[in-house]
C-alpha positions as CSV (number, residue, x, y, z in Angstrom):
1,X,-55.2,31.4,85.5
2,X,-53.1,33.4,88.0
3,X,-49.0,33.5,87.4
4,X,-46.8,32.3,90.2
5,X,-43.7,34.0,91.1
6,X,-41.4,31.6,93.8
7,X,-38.4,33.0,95.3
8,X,-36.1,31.0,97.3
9,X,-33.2,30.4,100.0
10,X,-30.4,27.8,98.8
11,X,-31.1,24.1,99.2
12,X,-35.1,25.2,99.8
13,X,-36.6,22.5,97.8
14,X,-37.7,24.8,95.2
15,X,-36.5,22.3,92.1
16,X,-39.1,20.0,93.6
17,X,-41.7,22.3,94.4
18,X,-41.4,24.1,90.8
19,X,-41.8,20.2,89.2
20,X,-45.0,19.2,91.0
21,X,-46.0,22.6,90.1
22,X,-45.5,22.1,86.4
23,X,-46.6,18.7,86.2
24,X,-49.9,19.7,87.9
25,X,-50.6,22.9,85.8
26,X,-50.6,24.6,82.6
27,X,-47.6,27.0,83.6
28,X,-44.7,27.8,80.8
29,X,-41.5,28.2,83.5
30,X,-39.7,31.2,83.2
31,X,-36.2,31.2,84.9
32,X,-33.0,33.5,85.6
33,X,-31.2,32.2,82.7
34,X,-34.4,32.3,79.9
35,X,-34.5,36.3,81.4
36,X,-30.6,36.9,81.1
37,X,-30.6,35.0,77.6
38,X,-33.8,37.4,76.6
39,X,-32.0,40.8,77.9
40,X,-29.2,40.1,76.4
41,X,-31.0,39.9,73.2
42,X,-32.8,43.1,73.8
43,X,-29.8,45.2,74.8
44,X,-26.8,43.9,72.8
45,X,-25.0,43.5,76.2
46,X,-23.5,40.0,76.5
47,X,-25.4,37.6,78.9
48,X,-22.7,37.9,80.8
49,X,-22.5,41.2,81.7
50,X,-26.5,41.3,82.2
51,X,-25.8,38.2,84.7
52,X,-23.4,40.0,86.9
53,X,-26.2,42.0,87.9
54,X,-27.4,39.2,90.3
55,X,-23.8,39.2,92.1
56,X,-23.7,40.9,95.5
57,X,-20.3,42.3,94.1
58,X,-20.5,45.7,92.3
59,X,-17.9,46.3,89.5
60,X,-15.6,49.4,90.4
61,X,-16.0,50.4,87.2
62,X,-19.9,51.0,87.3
63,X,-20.1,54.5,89.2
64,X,-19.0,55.5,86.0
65,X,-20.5,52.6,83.5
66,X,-24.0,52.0,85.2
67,X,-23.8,48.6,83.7
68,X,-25.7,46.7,86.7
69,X,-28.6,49.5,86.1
70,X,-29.1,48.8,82.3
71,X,-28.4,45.2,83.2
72,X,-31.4,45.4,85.5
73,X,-33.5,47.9,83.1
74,X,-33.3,45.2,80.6
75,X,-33.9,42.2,82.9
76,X,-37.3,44.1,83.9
77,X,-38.2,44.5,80.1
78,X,-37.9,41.1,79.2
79,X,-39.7,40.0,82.3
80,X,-42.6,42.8,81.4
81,X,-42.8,41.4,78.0
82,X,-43.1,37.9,79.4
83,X,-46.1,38.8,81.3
84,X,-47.9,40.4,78.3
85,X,-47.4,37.6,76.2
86,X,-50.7,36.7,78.0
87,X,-49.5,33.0,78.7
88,X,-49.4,31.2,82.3
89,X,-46.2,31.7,83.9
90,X,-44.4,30.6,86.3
91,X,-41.7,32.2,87.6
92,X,-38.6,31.5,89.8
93,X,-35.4,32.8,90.7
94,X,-33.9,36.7,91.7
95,X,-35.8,37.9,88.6
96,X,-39.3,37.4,90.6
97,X,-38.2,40.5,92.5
98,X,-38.0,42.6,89.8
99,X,-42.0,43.5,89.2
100,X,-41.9,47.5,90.0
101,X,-45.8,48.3,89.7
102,X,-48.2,45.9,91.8
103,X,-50.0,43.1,89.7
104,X,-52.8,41.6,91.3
105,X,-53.1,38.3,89.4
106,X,-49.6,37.4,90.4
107,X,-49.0,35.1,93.3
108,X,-45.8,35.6,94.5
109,X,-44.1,32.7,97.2
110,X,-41.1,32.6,99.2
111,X,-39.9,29.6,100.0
112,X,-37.2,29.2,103.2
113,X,-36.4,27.2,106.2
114,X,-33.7,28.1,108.8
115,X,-30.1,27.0,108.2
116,X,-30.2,23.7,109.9
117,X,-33.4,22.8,108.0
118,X,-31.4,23.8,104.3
119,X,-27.7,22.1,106.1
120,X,-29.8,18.9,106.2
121,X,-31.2,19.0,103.0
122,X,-27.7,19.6,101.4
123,X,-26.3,17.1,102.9
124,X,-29.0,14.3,101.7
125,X,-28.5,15.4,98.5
126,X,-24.8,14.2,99.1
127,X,-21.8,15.4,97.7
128,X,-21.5,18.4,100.6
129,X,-20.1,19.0,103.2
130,X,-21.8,20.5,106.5
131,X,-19.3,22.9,106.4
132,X,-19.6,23.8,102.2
133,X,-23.0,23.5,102.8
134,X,-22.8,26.3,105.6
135,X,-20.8,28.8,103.3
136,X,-22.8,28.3,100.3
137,X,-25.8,29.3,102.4
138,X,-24.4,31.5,103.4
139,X,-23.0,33.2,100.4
140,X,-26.9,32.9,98.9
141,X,-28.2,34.4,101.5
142,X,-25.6,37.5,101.0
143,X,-26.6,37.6,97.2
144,X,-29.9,37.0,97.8
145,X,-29.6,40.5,100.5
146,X,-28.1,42.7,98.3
147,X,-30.5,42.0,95.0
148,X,-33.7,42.5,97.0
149,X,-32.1,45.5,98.7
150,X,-31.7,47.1,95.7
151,X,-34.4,45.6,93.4
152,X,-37.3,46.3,96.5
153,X,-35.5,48.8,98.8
154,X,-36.2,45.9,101.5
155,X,-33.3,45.1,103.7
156,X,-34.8,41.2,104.3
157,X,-34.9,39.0,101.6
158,X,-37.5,36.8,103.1
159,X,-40.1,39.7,105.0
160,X,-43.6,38.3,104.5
161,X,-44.7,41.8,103.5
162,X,-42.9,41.2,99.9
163,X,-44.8,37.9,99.4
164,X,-48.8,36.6,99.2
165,X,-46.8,33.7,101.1
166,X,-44.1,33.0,102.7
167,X,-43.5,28.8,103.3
168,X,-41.1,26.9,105.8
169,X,-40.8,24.3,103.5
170,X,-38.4,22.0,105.2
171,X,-41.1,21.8,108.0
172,X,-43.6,22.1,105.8
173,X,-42.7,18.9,103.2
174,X,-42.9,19.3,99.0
175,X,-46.4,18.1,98.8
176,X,-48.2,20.1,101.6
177,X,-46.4,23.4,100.1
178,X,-47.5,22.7,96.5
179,X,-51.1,22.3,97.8
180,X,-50.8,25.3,99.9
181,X,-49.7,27.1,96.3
182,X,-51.8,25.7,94.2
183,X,-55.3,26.6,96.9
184,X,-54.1,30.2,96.7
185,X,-54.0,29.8,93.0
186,X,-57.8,28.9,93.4
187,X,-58.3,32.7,95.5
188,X,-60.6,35.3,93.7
189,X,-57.9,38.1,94.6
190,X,-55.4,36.9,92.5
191,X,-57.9,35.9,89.5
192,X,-57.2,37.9,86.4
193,X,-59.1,41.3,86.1
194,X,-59.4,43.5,83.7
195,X,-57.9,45.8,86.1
196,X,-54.8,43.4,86.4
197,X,-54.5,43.4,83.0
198,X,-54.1,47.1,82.6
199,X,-51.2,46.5,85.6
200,X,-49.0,44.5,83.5
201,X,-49.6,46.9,80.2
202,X,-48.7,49.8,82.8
203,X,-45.5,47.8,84.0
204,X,-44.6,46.8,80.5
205,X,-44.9,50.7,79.7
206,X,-42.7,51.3,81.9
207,X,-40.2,48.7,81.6
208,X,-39.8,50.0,78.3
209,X,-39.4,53.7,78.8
210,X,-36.8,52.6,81.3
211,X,-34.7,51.0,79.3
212,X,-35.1,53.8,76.5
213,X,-33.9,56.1,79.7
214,X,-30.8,53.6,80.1
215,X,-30.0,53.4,76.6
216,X,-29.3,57.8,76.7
217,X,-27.5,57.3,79.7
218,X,-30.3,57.9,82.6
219,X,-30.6,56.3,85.7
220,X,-34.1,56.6,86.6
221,X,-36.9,55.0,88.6
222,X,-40.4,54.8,86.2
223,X,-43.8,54.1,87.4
224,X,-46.9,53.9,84.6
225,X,-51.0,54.2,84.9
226,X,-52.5,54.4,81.7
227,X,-50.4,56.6,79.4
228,X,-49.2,58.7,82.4
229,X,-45.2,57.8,83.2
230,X,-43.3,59.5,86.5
231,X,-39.8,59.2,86.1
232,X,-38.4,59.6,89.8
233,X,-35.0,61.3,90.2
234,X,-33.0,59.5,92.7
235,X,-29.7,61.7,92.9
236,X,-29.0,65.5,93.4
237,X,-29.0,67.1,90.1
238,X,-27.0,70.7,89.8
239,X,-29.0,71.7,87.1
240,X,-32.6,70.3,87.7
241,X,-34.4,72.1,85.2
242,X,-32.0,71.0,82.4
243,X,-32.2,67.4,84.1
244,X,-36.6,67.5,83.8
245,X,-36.4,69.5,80.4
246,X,-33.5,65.8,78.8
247,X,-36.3,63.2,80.4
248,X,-38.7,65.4,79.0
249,X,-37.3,65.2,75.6
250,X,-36.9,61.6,75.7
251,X,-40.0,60.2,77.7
252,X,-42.5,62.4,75.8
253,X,-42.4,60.4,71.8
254,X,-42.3,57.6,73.3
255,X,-45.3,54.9,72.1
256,X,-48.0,55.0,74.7
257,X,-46.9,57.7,76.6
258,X,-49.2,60.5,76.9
259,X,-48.3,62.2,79.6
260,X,-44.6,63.1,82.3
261,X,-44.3,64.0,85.2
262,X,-40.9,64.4,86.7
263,X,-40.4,64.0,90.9
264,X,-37.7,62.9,93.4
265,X,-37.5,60.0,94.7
266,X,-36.5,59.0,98.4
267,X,-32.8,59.1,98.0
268,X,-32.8,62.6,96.1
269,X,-30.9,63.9,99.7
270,X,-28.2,61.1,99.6
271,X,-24.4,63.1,99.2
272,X,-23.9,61.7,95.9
273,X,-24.7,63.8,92.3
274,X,-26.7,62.6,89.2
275,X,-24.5,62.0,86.6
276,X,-25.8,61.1,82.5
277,X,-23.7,58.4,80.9
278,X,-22.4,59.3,77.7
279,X,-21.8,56.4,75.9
280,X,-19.5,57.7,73.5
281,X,-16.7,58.3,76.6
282,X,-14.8,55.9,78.1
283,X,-16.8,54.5,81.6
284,X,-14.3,51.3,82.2
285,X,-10.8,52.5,83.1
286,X,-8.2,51.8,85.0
287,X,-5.4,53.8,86.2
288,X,-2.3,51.7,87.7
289,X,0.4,53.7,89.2
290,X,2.1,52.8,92.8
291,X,2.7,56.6,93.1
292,X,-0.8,57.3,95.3
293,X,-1.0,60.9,94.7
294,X,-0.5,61.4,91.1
295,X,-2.9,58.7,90.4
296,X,-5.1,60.0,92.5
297,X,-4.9,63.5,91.3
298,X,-4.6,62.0,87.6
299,X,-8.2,60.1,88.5
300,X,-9.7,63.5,89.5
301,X,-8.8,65.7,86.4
302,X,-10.1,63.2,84.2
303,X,-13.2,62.8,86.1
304,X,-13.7,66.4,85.5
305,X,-13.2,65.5,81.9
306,X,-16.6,63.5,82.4
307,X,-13.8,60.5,81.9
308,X,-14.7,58.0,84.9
309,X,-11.5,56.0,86.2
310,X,-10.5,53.3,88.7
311,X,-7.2,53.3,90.6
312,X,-5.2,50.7,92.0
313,X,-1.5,50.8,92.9
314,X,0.5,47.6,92.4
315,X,0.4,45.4,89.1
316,X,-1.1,42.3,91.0
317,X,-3.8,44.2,91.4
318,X,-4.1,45.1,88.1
319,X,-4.0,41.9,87.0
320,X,-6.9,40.8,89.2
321,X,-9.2,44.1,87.3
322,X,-8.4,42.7,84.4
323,X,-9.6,39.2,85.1
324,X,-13.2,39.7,87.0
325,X,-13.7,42.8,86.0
326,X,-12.7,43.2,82.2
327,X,-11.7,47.3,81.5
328,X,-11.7,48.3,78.4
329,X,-8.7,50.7,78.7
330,X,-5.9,51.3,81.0
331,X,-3.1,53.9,81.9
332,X,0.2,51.9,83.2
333,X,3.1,52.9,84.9
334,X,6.2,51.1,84.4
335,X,8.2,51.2,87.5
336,X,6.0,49.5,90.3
337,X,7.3,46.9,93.3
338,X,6.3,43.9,92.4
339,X,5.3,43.0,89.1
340,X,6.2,45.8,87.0
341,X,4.1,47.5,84.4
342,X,5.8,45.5,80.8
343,X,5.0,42.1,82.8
344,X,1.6,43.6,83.4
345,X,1.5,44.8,80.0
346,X,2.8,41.3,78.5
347,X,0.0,39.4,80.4
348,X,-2.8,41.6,79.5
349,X,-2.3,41.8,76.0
350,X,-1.8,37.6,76.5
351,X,-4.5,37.0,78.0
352,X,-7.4,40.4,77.0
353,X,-5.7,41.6,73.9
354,X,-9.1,43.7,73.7
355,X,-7.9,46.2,76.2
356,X,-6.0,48.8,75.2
357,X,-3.2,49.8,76.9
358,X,-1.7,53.3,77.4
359,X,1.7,53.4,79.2
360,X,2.6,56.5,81.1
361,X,5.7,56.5,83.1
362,X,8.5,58.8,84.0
363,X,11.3,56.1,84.0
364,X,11.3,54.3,81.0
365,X,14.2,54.3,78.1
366,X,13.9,53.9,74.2
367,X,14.7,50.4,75.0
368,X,11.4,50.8,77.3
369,X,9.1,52.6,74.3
370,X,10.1,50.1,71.8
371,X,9.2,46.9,73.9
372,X,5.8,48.4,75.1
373,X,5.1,49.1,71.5
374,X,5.8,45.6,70.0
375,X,3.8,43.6,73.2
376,X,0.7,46.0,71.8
377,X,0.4,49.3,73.6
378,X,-1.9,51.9,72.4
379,X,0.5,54.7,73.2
380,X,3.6,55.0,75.4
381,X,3.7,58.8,76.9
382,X,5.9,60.1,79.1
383,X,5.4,62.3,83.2
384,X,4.6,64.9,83.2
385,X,1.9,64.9,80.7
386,X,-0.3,67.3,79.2
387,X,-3.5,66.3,80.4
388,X,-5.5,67.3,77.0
389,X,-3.0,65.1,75.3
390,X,-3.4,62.3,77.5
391,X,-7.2,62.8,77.6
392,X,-7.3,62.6,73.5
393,X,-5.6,59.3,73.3
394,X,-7.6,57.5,76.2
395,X,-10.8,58.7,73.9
396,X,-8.8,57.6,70.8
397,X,-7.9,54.1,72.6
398,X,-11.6,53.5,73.7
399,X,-12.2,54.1,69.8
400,X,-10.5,51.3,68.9
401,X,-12.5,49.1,71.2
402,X,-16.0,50.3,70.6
403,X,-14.5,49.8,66.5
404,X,-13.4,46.1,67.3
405,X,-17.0,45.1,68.7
């Protein structure tokens, strides 16, 4: 029997649909949360670090952590291995957009209805308000945008050329969509082939060369056929050759991989440089100074240090880094309008006592040193600083966290 794949728009129906569904058929469901829960397994990141990959919101630390890509490399691989399990699945939720190689035996379904259609819906479901119901449409639609963009390259969640069928299901009622499902189920081009089969081995493959590309710090696209993987470089490299020769290295033991062939993908041109993630450096830091220059500066000579940064400028928003986005190290001033950097510190080391916390200033007193010491900093250095010295105990600091996991 074919599997099903359903995406859907907020307030869609698609808890209904999905029930008759499984009620009717021999499906095992598969959702968003069974495929976090198995990546997280996998990779050793915490589910929720793999679910952030579904926000619309990008962490400012992952130019430099690449933490949505693994996230997304390992959402793919459980998915793959899912598939090859060989049972009847069906599908739903954002991780239905993340098949990369075609499979003929899957049927995939978008289900969607225009706001008014979903507003009403909400609103019978009680609870809601038109206008709560409005922004959480809204702000679905906006996630929903931004995954498929970047899952599919396809700027419209809904375009009927990434579904077998797409299904106005407000106007089209529960039970006339499930029977409009389940008589495409029943279509010879989505029957299981032998040549379907081989799709899903091929899209396992490459799921899992992928990730093993992730793991050494590569952001690559991979396509399979047969034992043949192209890895697809997606950045401007400075030194190609060296670039082909690591994937190479990498992609070539791999189990089931017989052949590699390297190419460049369609945003090769972009103005932005391919950069390995060493795993061993800090990628999650955050620099708060209110002195704009020097932090800026500061950010740049440590970037040439391969140590990634982000800046902010007041303590406030420090505080808000800290609490959606989690670093694992940061460099504080003291002196800053507002809250100044010992509150900061005090509240971090409350609240995260993970993160380390290095503070560099050029105002503080002994008095200064000896309070930062005993709320828990890392270090307590003084402007100007050496930038080597400064650079060793960041890498020192980030030892203690990867130690503490």
């Amino acid at each position: 029997m074919s599997d099903l794949f359903i995406f859907s728009g907020l307030f869609c129906q698609v808890d209904s649909v999905v029930k008759r569904l499984m009620d009717d058929a021999g499906f095992k469901l598969v959702t968003d949360a069974d495929l976090v829960a198995d990546a997280a397994s996998l990779s050793g990141m915490s589910a929720k670090a793999v679910a952030k990959a579904f926000s619309p919101t990008t962490s400012i630390f992952n130019k430099f952590s690449h933490e949505k890509e693994r996230s997304v490399a390992w959402l793919r691989l459980a998915l793959a291995r899912k598939l090859a399990a060989g049972e009847t699945l069906l599908v739903s939720g954002m991780v239905t957009q993340l098949l990369s190689q075609e499979i003929a035996h899957i049927l995939k379904v978008c289900l969607i209805d225009d706001v008014h259609k979903r507003t009403e819906v909400a609103l019978s479901e009680g609870g809601v308000s038109e206008k709560d119901a409005l922004k959480a449409i809204h702000h679905a639609d906006e996630e929903a945008t931004v995954w498929v963009r970047d899952t599919t390259g396809n700027k419209d969640p809904w375009a009927p050329a990434l579904y077998d069928m797409v299904i106005p299901v407000g106007k089209t009622g529960v039970d006339e969509s499930v029977t409009l499902i389940k008589e495409q189920l029943g279509n010879a081009a989505v029957k299981v082939t032998e040549a379907s089969k081989k799709a899903v081995s091929d899209f396992l493959l490459a799921a899992n060369v992928q990730t093993v590309m992730a793991s050494k710090g590569h952001n690559v696209e991979v396509k399979a056929d047969g034992g043949t993987v192209t890895l697809s470089i997606n950045k401007k490299v400075l030194m190609v050759e060296r670039l082909e020769k690591d994937l190479r290295e990498i992609a070539e033991p791999l189990e089931g991989v017989s052949k590699v062939n390297i190419d460049f993908g369609k945003n090769y041109y972009e103005a932005d440089i391919y950069r390995r993630m060493d795993f061993e450096l800090p990628s999650r830091v955050l620099l708060v100074d209110d002195e704009r220059e020097f932090v800026k500066t500061l950010s740049e000579r440590l970037l040439l240090r391969d140590l990634g940064s982000a800046v902010v400028y007041d303590g406030e928003s420090a505080l808000n880094v800290v609490k959606e986005d989690e670093p694992e190290v940061m460099i504080l001033d003291l002196k800053m309008p507002g809250i100044d950097g010992i509150e900061v510190l005090r509240r971090v080391k409350a609240e995260r006592p993970g993160i380390e916390v290095i503070i560099l200033t050029g105002h503080g007193s002994e008095n200064d040193r000896r309070t930062c010491m005993e709320l828990g900093a890392f270090a307590y250095l003084n402007k100007p600083v050496d930038i080597e010295v400064l650079s060793s105990t960041l890498k020192d600091a980030y030892a203690k966290v990867r130690n503490s996991k």
